[in-house]
C-alpha positions as CSV (number, residue, x, y, z in Angstrom):
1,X,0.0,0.0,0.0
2,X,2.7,2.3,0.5
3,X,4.0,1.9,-2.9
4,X,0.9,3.0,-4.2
5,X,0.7,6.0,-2.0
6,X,4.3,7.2,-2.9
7,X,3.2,6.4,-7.0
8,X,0.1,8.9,-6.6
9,X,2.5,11.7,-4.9
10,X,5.1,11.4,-7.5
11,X,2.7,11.2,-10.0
12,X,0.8,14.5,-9.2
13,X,3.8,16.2,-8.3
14,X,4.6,15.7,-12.4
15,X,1.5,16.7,-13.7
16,X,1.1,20.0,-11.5
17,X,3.5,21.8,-13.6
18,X,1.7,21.0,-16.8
19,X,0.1,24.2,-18.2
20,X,-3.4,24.1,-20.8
21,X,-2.4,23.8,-24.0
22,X,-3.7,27.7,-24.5
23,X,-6.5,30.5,-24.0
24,X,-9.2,28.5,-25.3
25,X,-8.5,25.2,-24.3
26,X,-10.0,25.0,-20.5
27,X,-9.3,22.3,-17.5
28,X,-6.9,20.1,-19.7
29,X,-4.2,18.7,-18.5
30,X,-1.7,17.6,-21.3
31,X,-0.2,13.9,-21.0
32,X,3.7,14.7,-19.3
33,X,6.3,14.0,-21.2
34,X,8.1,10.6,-20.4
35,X,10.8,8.5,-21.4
36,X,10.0,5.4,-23.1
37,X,11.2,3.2,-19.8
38,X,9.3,5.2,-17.7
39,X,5.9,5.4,-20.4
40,X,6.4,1.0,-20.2
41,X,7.4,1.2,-16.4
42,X,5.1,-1.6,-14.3
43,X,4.4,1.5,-11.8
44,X,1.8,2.4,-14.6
45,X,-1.8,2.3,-13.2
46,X,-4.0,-0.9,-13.6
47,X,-6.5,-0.7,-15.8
48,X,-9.5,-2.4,-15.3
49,X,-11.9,-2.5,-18.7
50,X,-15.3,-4.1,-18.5
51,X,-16.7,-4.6,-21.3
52,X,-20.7,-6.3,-21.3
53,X,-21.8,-8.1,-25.0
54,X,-25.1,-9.2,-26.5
55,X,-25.3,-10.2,-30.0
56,X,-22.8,-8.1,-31.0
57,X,-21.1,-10.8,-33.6
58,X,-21.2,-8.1,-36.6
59,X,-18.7,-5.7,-34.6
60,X,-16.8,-7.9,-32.2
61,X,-13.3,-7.9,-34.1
62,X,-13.2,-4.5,-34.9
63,X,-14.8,-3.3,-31.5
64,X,-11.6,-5.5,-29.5
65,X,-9.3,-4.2,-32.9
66,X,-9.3,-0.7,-31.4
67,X,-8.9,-1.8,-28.0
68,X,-5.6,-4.1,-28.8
69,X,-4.5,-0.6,-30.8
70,X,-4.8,1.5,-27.5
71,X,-0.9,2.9,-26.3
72,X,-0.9,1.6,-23.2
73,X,0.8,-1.3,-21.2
74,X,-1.0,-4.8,-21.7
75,X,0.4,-5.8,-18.9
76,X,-1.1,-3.3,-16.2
77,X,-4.3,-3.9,-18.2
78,X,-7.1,-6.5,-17.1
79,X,-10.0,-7.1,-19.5
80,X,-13.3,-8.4,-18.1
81,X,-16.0,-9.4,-20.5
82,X,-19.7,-10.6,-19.5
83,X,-22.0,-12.0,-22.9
84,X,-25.7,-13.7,-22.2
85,X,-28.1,-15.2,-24.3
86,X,-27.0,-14.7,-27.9
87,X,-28.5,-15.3,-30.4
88,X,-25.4,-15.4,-32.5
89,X,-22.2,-16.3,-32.4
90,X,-20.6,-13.6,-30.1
91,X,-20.4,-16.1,-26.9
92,X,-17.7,-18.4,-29.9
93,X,-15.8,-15.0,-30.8
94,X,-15.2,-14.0,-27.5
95,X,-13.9,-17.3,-26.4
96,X,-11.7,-17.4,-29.1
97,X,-10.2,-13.8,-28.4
98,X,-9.8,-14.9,-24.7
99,X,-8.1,-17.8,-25.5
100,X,-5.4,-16.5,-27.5
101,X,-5.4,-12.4,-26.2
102,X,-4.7,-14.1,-22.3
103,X,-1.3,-14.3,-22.8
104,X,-0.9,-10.3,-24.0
105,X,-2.7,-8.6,-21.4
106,X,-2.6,-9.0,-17.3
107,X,-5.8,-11.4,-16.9
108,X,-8.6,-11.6,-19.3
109,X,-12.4,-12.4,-17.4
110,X,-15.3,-13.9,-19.6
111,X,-18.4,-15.2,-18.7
112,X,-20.6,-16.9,-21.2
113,X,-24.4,-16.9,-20.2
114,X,-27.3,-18.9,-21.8
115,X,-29.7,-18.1,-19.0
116,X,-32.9,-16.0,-20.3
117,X,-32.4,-12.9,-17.8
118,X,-34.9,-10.4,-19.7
119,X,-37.2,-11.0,-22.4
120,X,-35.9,-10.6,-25.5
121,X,-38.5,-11.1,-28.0
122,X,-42.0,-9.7,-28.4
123,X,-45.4,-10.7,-28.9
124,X,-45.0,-11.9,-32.5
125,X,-41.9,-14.1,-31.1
126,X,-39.9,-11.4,-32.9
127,X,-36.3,-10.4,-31.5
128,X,-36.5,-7.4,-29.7
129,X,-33.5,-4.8,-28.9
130,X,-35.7,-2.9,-26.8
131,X,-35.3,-1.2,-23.5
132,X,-37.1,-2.2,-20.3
133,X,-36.9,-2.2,-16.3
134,X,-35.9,-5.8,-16.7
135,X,-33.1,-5.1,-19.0
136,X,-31.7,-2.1,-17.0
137,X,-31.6,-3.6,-14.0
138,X,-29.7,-6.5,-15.3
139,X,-27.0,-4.3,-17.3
140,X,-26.9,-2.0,-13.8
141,X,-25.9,-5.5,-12.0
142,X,-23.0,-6.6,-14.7
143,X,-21.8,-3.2,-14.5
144,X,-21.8,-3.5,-10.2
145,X,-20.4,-7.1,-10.5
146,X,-17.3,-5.7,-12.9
147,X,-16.6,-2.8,-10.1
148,X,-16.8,-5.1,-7.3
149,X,-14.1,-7.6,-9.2
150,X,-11.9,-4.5,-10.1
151,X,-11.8,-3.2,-6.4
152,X,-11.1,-7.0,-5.3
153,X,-8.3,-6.6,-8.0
154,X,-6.7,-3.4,-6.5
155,X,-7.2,-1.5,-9.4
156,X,-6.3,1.8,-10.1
157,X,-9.0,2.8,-12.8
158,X,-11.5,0.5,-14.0
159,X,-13.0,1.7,-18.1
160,X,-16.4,1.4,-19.4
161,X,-16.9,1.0,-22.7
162,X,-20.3,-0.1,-24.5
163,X,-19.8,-2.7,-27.1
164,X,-20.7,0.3,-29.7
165,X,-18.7,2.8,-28.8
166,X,-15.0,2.7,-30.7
167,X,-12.0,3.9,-29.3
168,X,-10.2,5.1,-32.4
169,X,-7.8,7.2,-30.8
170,X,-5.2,4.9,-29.6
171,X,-4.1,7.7,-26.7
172,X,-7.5,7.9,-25.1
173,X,-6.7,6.1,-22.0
174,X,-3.1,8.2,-21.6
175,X,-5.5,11.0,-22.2
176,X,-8.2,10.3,-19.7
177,X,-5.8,9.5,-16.9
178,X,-4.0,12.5,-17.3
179,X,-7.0,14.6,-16.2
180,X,-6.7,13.0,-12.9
181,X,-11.0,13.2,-12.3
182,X,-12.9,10.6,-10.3
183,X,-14.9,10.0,-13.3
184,X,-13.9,11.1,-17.1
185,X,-15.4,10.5,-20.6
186,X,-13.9,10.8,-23.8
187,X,-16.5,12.8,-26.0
188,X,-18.0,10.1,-28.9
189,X,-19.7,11.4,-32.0
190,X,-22.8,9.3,-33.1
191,X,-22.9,9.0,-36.8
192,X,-24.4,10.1,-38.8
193,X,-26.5,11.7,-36.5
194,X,-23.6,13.8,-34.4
195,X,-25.8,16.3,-32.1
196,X,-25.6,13.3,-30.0
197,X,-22.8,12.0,-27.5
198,X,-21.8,10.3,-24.4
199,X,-22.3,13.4,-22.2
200,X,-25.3,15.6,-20.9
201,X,-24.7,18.9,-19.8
202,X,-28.0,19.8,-18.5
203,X,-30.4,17.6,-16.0
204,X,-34.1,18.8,-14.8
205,X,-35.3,17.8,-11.8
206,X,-36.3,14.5,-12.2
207,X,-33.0,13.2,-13.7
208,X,-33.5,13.5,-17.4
209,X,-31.6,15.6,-19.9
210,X,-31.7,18.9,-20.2
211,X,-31.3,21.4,-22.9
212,X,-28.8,23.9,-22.1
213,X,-26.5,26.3,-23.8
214,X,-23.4,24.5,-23.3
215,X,-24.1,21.3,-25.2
216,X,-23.8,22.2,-28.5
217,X,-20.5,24.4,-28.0
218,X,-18.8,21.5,-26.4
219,X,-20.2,18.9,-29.0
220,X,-19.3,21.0,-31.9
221,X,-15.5,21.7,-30.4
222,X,-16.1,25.8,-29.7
223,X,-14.8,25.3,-26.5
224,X,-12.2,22.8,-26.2
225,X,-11.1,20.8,-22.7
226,X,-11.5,19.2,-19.7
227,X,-15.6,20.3,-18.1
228,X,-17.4,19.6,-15.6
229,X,-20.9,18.5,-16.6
230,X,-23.9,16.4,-15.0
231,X,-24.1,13.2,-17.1
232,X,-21.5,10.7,-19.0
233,X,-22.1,7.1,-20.3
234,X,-21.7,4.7,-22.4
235,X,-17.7,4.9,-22.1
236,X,-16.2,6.5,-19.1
237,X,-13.3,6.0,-16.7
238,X,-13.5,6.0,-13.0
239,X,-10.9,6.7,-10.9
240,X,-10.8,3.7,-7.9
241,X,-7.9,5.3,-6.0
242,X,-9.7,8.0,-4.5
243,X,-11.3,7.6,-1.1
244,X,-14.8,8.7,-2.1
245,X,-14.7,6.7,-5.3
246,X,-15.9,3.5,-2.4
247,X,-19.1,4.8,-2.4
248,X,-19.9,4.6,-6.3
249,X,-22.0,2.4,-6.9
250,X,-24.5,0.8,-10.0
251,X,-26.6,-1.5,-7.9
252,X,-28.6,-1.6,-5.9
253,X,-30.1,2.4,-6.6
254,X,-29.1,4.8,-3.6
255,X,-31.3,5.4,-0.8
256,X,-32.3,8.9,-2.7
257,X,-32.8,7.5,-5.7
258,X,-36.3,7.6,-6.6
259,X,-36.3,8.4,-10.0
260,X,-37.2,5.4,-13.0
261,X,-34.5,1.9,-12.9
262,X,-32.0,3.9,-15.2
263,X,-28.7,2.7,-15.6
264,X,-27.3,6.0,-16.5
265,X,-29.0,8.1,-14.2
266,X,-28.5,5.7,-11.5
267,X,-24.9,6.1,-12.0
268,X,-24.9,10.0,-12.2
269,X,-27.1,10.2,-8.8
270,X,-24.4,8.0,-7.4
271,X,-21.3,9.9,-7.9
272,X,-23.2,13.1,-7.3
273,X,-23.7,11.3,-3.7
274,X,-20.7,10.2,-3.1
275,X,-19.6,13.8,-3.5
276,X,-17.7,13.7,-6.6
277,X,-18.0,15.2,-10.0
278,X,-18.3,13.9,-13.4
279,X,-16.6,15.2,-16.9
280,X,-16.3,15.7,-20.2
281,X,-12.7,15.3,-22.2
282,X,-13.0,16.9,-26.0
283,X,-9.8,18.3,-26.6
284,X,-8.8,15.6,-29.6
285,X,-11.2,13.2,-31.9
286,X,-11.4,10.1,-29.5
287,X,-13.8,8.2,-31.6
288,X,-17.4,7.5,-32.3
289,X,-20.8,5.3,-31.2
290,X,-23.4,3.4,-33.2
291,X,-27.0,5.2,-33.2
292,X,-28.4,3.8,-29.5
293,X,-30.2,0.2,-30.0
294,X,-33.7,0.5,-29.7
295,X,-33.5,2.6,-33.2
296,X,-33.5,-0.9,-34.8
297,X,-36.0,-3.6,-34.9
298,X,-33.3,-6.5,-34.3
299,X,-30.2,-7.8,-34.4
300,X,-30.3,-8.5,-38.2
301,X,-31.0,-5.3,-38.5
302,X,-28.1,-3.9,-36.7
303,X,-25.9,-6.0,-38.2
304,X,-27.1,-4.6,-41.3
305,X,-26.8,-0.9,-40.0
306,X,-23.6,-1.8,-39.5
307,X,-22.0,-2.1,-42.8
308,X,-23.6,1.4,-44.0
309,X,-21.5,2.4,-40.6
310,X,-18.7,1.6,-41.3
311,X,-18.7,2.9,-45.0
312,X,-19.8,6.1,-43.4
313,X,-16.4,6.1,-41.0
314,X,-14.2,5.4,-43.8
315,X,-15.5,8.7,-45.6
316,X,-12.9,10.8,-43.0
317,X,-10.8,7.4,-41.8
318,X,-8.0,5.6,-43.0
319,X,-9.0,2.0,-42.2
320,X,-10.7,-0.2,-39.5
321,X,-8.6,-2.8,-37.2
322,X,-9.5,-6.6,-37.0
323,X,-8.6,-7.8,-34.1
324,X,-5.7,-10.3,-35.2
325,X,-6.9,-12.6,-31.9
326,X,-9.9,-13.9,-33.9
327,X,-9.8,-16.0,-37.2
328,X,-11.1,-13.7,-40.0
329,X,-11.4,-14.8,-43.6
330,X,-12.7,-12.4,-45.9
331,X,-16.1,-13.4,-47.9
332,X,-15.2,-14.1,-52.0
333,X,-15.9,-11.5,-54.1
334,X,-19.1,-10.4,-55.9
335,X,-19.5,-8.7,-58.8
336,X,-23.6,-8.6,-58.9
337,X,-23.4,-10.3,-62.1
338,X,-22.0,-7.3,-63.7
339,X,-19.9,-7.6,-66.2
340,X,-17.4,-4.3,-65.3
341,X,-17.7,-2.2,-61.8
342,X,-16.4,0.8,-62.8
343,X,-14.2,3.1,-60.5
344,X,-14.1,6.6,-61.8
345,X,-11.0,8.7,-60.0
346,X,-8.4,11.3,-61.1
347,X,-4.5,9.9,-60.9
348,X,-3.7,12.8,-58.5
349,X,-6.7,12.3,-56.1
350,X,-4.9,8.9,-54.2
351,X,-6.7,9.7,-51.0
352,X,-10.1,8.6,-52.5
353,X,-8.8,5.9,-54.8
354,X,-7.1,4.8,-51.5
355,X,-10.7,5.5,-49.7
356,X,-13.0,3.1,-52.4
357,X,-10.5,0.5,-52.2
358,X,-11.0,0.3,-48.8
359,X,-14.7,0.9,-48.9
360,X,-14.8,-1.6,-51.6
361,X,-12.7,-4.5,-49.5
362,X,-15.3,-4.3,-47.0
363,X,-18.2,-4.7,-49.5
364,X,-16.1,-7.8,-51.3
365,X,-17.0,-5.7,-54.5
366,X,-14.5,-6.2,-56.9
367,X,-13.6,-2.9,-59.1
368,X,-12.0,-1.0,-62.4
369,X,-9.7,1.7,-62.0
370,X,-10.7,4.2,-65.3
371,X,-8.5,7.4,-64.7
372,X,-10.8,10.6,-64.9
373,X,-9.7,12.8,-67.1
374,X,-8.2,16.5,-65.3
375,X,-9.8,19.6,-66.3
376,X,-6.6,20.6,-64.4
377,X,-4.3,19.4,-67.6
378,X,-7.1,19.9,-70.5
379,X,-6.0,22.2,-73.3
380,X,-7.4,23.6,-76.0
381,X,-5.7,21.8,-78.5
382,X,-6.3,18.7,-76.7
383,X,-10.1,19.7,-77.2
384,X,-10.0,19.9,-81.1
385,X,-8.7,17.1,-81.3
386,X,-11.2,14.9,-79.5
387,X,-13.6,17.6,-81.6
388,X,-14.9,19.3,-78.8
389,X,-17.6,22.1,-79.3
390,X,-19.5,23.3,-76.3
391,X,-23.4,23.3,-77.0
392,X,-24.7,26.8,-78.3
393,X,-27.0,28.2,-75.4
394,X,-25.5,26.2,-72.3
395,X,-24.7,28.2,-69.4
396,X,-24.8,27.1,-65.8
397,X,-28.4,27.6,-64.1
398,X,-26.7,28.6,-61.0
399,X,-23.7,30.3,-61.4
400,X,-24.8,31.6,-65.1
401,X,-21.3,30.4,-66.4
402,X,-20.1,28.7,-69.2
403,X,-18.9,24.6,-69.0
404,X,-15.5,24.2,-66.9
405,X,-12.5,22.5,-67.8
406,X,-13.4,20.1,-65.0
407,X,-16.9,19.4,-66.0
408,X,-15.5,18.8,-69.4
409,X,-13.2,16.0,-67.8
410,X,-15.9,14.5,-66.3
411,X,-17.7,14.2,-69.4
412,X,-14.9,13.0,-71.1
413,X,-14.2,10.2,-67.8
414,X,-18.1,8.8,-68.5
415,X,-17.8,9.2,-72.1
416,X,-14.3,6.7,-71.9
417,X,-16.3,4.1,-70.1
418,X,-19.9,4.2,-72.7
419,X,-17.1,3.4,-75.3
420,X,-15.0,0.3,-73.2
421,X,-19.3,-0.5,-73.0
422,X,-19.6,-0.9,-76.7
423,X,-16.3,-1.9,-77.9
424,X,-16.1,-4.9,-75.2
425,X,-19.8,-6.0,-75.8
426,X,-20.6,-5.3,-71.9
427,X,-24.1,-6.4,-71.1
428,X,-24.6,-4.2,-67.9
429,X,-22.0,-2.6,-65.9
430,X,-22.2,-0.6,-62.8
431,X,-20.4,2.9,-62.5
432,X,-19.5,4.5,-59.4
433,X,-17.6,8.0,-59.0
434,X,-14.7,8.5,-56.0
435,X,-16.7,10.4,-54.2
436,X,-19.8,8.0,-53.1
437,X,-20.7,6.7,-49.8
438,X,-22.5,3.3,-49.3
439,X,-26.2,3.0,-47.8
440,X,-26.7,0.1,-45.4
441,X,-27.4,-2.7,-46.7
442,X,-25.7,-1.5,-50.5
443,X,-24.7,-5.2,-51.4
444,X,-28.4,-6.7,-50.2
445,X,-30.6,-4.3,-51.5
446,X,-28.4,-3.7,-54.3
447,X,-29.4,-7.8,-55.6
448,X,-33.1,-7.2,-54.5
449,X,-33.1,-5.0,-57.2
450,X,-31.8,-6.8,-59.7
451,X,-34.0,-9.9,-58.7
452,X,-36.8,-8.0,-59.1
453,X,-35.6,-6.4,-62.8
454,X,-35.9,-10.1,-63.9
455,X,-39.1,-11.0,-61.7
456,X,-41.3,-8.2,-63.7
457,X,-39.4,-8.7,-67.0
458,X,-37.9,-5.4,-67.3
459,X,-35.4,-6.4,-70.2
460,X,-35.4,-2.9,-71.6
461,X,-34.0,-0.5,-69.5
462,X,-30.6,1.6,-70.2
463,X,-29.8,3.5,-67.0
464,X,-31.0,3.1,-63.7
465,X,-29.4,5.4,-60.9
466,X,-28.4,4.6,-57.6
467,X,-27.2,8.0,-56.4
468,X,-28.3,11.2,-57.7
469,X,-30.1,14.2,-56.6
470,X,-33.6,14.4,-57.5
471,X,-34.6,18.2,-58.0
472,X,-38.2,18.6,-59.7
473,X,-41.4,16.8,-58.4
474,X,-43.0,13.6,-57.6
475,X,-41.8,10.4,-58.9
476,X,-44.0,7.1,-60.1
477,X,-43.1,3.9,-59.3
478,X,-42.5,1.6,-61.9
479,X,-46.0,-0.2,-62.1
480,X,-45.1,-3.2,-60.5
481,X,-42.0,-2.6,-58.7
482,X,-41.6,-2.0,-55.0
483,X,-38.0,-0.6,-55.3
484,X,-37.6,1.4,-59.0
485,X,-39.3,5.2,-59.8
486,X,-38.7,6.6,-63.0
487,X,-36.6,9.6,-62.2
488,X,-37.2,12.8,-62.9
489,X,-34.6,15.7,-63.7
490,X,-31.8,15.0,-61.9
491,X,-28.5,16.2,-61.2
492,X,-25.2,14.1,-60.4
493,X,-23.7,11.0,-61.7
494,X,-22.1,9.3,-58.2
495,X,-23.9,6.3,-59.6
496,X,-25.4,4.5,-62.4
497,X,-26.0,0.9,-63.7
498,X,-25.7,0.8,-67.4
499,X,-26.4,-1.5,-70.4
500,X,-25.0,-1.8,-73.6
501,X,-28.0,-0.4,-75.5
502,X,-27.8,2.3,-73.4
503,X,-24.2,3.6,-74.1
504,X,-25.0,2.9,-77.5
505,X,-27.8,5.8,-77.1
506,X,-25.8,7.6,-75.3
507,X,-23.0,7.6,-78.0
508,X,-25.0,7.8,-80.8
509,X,-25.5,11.6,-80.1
510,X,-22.4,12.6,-80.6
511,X,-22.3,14.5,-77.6
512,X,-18.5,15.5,-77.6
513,X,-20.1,18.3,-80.6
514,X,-22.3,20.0,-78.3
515,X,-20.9,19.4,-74.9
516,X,-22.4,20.2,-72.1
517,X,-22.1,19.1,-68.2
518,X,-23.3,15.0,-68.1
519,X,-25.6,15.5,-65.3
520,X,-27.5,17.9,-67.5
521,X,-27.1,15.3,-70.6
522,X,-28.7,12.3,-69.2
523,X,-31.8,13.8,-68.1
524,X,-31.8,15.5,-71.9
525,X,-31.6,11.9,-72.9
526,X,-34.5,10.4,-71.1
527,X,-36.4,13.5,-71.9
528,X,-37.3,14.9,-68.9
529,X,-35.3,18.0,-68.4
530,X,-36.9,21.6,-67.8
531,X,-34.9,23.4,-70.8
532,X,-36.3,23.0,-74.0
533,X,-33.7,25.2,-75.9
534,X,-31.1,22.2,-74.7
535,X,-33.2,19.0,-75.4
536,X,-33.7,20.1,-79.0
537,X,-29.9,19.5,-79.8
538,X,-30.3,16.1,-79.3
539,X,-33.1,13.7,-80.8
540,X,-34.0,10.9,-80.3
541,X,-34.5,11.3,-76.8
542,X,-35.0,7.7,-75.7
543,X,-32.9,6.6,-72.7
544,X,-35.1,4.4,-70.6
545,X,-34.0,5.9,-67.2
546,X,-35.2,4.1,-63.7
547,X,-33.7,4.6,-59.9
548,X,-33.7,3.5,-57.1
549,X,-35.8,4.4,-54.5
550,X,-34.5,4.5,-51.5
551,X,-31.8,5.6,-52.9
552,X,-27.7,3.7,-52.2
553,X,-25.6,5.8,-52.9
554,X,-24.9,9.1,-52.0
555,X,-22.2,11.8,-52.2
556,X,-19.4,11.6,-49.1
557,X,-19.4,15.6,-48.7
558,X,-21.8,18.5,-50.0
559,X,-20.9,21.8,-50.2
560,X,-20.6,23.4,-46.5
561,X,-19.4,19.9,-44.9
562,X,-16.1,19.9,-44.1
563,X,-13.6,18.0,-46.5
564,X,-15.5,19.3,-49.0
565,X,-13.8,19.9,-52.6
566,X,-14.9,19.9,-56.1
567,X,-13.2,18.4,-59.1
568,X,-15.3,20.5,-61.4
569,X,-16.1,24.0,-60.1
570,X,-13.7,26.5,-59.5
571,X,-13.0,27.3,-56.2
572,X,-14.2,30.5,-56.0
573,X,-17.5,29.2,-56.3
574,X,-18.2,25.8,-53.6
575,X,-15.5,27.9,-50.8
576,X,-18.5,30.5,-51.0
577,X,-20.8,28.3,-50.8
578,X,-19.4,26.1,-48.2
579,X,-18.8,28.7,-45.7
580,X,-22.9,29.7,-45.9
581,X,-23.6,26.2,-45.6
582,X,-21.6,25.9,-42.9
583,X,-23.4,28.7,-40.8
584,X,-26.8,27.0,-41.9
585,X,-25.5,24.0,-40.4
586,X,-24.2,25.8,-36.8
587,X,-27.8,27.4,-36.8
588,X,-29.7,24.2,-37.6
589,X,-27.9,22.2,-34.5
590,X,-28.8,25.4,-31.6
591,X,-32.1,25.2,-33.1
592,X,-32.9,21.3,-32.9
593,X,-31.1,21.2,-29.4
């Protein structure tokens, strides 16, 4: 015990000299600077992380993937892991990490459960990921039995973290100790959805949130640092070596708790009573959290969520860890029957080739590199001699501007792929842009599509979309169809399926005469565009257009998000526009929260 006392000296005597990292960045306490013997040193604190599972199968090797990637000792760190009546195969996974993870880290804990502790399905007998008193106040006991076992254990800190929430930032636990508060969070962003997190700043009187003005500076990064605020869950770090930190509890409730069987606002009341404070850590990115559970119907449909998430975090991340203490063999890959899945990308744009390769690996979509052409490099002589003529009359609707360089090359990048179409004798490919972002489910709603093409016979169609943006009007259904409209005038070109009678259509025009943007000359070419002086340059107009409906694919940025850049418009033009849409955006969030 002594040890341990002289440790906590010598460790606050080092941080006490630390200053915040500047004038805006409030109540942080930067990491000291140590040597790497003393950063591996066995005087590190123990960590004790629980970590409670349910049919979480889907995200189990990336989930334990980030937590192998945090830079901390494995030795000072024990891992305790609780799973119960799964439906799938988390209970195997999770004995399989255990097995051969034991060695790495101090101890590893798992229980596996097949005992029926809450109901889990409904009325119709269908799986349910529901919350209910039952439910809480078995999570509130896990979460008691993993604090008991870590204060049995001596440990210095025991960490939270829900089986959805991802610790990408492999510091976060350097971070969070550093703060040196009884209980710490790192801030997680929800995607897509990010006006939520793992913190409340505001509580009414009966325990439950409360708007205040606070919340959305912190969420949003305004204010950066170390605060003091009412609520954190979900993933949070509790400091065991202070005195008071005894009398923290999950279960059972306090005495003065008389609020509904909460697990989060049983813990809040509890470390309110036990006379310590709770905060809020947002000075870096620390990682993220899936959208809470009961906003799916059941674990399928998690599962399913899942995949969109995950193409969503690779739109501003470099890859996602597999945990390399569970078997993983990748799924063959499958082209949809296609006969080409075309990946249109600049040469000098590597970070989204690098992006859709990645995107596409987790997919197990197979793909064609076809180098876009640069507006960057485009000259006039290189014009006349692909004959080149812009179309008499065209100007942009918005900007009232001629056709750029750039909207030439993308032209030009489509136009390359109708031809490989026509020359190779392609049936039907599929054409996807650098800049698109997956739906959940792209891969399974993709085929129930193109099952139900064949089902109603619909032999004849030359494009059908899978991400655009629909600008004019109400759309039919295809008679028949419970997942194709027949699209109206739309803009962008992120996606398309094509057939070979289609590029043949789209070729026969000539269009490299009377060129003009090809998000304006596909709608021309299925004859529903809103400029009559336009459609008349080209005749016959009789490109038989579908889409889908809900839509798969959509664009990774739009103007006013940040990593926004265009290919095609000068930059003039989207910088404008980004920094309005950026206010737009500020003003929608302090109005929503």
């Amino acid at each position: 015990m002594a040890f341990r006392i002289a440790y906590v000296v010598l460790l606050v005597g080092a941080l006490s000299s630390c200053e915040p990292a500047g004038p805006k960045v409030q109540g942080l306490i930067p990491v000291p600077v140590a040597t790497r013997e003393q950063q591996w040193s066995k005087t590190r604190p123990s960590i004790f992380v629980a970590l409670l599972f349910r049919n979480k199968a889907h995200l189990i090797k990336n989930f334990l993937g980030y937590i192998e990637e945090q830079d901390y000792p494995k030795d000072r760190i024990t891992v305790w892991m609780h799973t119960d009546h799964n439906e799938d195969n988390t209970a195997d996974l999770l004995s399989e990490w255990a097995s051969n993870a034991r060695h790495v880290y101090h101890d590893v804990k798992l229980t596996v459960s097949d005992t029926v502790v809450y109901p889990t399905v409904d009325v119709n007998g269908t799986t349910t990921m529901g919350w209910h008193n039952e439910r809480y106040e078995h999570i509130l006991q896990l979460r008691q039995r993993a604090l008991i076992a870590a204060r049995r254990a001596w440990a210095d800190f025991i960490l939270y973290v829900d089986a959805d929430n991802f610790l990408v930032n492999n510091q976060t636990l350097n971070l969070l100790i550093a703060q040196r508060r009884p209980v710490i969070a790192p801030m997680l962003e929800e995607r897509p959805n990010k006006a939520y997190s793992n913190f409340w700043c505001g509580m009414d009187e009966n325990g439950y949130y409360q708007r205040t003005p606070d919340y959305i500076p912190t969420l949003v990064r305004e204010r950066v640092g170390c605060f003091e605020v009412v609520m954190v869950h979900s993933t949070f770090l509790i400091n065991l070596r202070l005195q008071d930190s005894a009398h923290v509890a999950f279960w059972p409730p306090p005495e003065t708790y008389y609020n509904p069987i909460d697990d989060i606002l049983i813990f809040a009341h509890s470390v309110r009573s036990a006379g310590l404070k709770m905060y809020i850590l947002n000075s870096e990115y620390f990682g993220h959290m899936m959208p809470t559970a009961d906003s799916f119907f059941n674990v399928a449909a998690e599962a399913n969520h899942y995949e969109g998430f995950k193409q969503q975090f690779l739109v501003d991340h470099k890859d996602i860890p597999y945990s390399p203490f569970i078997g993983h063999t990748w799924p063959p890959l499958d082209n949809l029957g296609f006969d080409e899945i075309y990946l249109i990308n600049l040469r000098r744009r590597v970070d989204r080739h690098e992006r859709m390769q990645r995107c596409f690996k987790e997919l197990r979509m197979p793909f064609t590199w076809i180098e876009a052409v640069d507006g960057r490099n485009m000259t006039d002589d290189y014009k006349k001699a692909l004959g080149i003529t812009m179309m008499d009359g065209w100007q942009d609707p918005f900007g009232k501007r001629p056709i750029t360089n750039g909207e030439i090359g993308c032209f030009l990048s489509h136009y390359k792929i109708w031809l490989d179409v026509v020359e190779r004798n392609l049936g039907a490919v599929l054409v996807i842009e650098d800049d698109a972002k997956f739906e959940p489910g792209f891969m399974r709603r993709l085929q129930a599509t193109l099952d139900e093409i064949d089902d109603l016979n619909l032999s004849q169609w030359d494009l059908i979309y899978l991400g655009r943006k629909r600008l004019e009007g109400t759309e039919n259904w295809v008679p028949g169809s419970s997942h194709l409209v027949i699209p109206n005038y739309s803009y962008w070109t992120v996606s398309y399926i094509l057939s070979i009678r289609g590029a043949k259509k789209l070729l026969q025009q000539k269009p490299l005469t009377k060129i003009l943007p090809v998000d304006e000359y596909l709608p021309i070419m299925f004859n529903n565009h809103p400029e009559e002086g336009w459609k008349k340059h080209f005749a016959p107009r009789d490109l038989v257009a579908y889409s889908v409906h809900p839509l798969l694919i959509f664009p990774t940025h739009y103007v006013g998000d940040d990593g926004y850049f265009s290919d095609t418009e000068p930059p003039e033009i989207w910088i404008e526009r980004h920094k309005i849409r950026n206010e737009q955006k500020k003003e929608k969030q302090r109005t929503e929260l």
